[in-house]
C-alpha positions in Angstrom: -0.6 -3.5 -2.8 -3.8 -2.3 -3.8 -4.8 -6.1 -4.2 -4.1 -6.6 -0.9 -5.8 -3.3 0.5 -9.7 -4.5 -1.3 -8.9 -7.9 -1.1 -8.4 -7.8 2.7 -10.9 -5.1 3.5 -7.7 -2.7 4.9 -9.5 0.7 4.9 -6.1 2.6 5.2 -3.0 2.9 2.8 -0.7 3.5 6.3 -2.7 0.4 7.4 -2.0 -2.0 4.5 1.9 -0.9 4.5 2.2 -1.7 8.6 0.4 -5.3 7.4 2.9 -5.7 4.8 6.2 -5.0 6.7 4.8 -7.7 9.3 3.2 -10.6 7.6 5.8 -12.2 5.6 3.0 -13.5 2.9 2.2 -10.7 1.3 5.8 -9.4 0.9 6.1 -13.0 -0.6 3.0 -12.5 -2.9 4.4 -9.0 -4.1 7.9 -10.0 -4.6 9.1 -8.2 -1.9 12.2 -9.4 0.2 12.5 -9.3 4.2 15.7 -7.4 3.5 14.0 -4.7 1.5 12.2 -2.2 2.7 8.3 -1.8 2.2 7.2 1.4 0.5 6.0 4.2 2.4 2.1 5.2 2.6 2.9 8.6 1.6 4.7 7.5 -1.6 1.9 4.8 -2.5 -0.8 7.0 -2.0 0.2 10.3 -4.0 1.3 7.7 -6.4 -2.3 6.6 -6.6 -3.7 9.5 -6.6 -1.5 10.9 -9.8 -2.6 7.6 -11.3 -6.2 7.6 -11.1 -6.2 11.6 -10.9 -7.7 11.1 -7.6 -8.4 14.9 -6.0 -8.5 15.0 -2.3 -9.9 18.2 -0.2 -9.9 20.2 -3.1 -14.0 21.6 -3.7 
């Protein structure tokens, strides 16, 4: 998904997921079926963030 987000220039995880659950290529390209459901921004992004120990708002 994060492919997709840089690759495309989508400046917003909530963004990417909406382009994902509506443009059947990319579910294709991540192995994702029509009958599944796409992952929600919330999960992706805390996700990311505990990956790349991202901090947000925090001084």
């Amino acid at each position: 998904m994060i492919f997709i987000n840089y690759t495309f220039g989508i400046n917003s995880m909530r963004k990417t997921c909406e382009e994902i659950k509506v443009i059947i290529a990319y579910r294709w390209f991540l192995g994702i079926s029509i009958y599944e459901d796409v992952p929600n921004y919330s999960t992706w992004s805390k996700n990311y963030q505990r990956r790349y120990n991202i901090r947000t708002g925090i001084a």
